[in-house]
C-alpha positions in Angstrom: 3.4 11.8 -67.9 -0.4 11.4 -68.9 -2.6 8.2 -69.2 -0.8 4.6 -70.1 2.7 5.8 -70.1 5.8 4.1 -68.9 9.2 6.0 -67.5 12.0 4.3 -66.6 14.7 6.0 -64.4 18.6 4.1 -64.1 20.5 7.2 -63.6 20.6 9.9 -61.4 17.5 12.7 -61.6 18.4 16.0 -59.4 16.0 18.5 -58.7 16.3 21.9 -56.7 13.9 24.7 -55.9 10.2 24.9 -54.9 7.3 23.0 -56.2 9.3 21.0 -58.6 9.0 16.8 -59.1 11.2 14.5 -59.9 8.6 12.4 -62.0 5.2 13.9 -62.3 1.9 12.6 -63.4 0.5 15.7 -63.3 -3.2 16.5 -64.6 -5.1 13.1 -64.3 -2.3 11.0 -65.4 -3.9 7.1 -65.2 -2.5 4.1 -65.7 1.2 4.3 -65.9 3.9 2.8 -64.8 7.3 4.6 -62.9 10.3 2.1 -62.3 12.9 3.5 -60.3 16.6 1.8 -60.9 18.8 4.5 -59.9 18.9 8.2 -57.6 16.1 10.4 -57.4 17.1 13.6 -55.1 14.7 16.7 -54.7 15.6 19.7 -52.9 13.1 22.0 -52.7 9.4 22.8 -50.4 6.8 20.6 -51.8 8.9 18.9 -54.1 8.3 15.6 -54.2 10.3 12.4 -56.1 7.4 10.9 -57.9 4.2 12.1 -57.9 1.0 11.4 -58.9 -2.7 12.8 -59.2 -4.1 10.0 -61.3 -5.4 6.5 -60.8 -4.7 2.8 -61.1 -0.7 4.1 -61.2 2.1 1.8 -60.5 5.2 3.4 -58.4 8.0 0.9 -58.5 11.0 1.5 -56.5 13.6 -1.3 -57.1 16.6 -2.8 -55.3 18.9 -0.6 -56.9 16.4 2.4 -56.3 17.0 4.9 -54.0 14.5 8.1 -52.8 16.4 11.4 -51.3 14.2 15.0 -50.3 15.7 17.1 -48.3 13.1 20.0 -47.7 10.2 20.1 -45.5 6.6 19.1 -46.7 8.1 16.9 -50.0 7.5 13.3 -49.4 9.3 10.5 -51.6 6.7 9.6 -52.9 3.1 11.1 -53.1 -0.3 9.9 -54.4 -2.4 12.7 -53.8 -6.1 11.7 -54.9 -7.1 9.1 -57.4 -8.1 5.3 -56.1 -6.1 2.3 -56.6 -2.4 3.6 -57.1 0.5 0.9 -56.1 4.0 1.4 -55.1 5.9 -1.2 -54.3 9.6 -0.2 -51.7 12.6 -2.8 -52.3 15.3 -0.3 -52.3 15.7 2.6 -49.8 13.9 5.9 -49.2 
């Protein structure tokens, strides 16, 4: 995703091997807005669910929302650099 996007996730997103995402915001991606209704599972070293680079990001995880890695070194979620990035957790990671 790049700057002032929106993705919406209500299925299922699987991911295996190394160095993949599950939603990215590579580059400089700013101001954009991930909702997560549904399964986001990541296999894979340094593979995160969502991540981000960018700034003033929102990183919604809702109710219905749940977060699975299963490798070493990929977090749920990551926010690596950039200021003022927000996730919010109501469903389970």
């Amino acid at each position: 995703m790049h700057d002032q996007s929106q993705a919406t996730n209500a299925g299922t997103i699987t991911v295996s091997g190394n160095f993949f995402d599950g939603i990215s915001m590579g580059g400089n991606g700013n101001n954009n807005t991930v909702i997560n209704r549904g399964t986001i599972i990541t296999s894979g070293t340094f593979s995160e669910s969502i991540f981000t680079l960018g700034s003033g990001n929102t990183l919604l995880n809702q109710a219905s929302g749940t977060i699975i890695t299963q490798e070493n070194d990929s977090p749920a979620v990551h926010a690596f650099g950039g200021s003022n990035n927000v996730l919010t957790n109501a469903g389970a990671i």
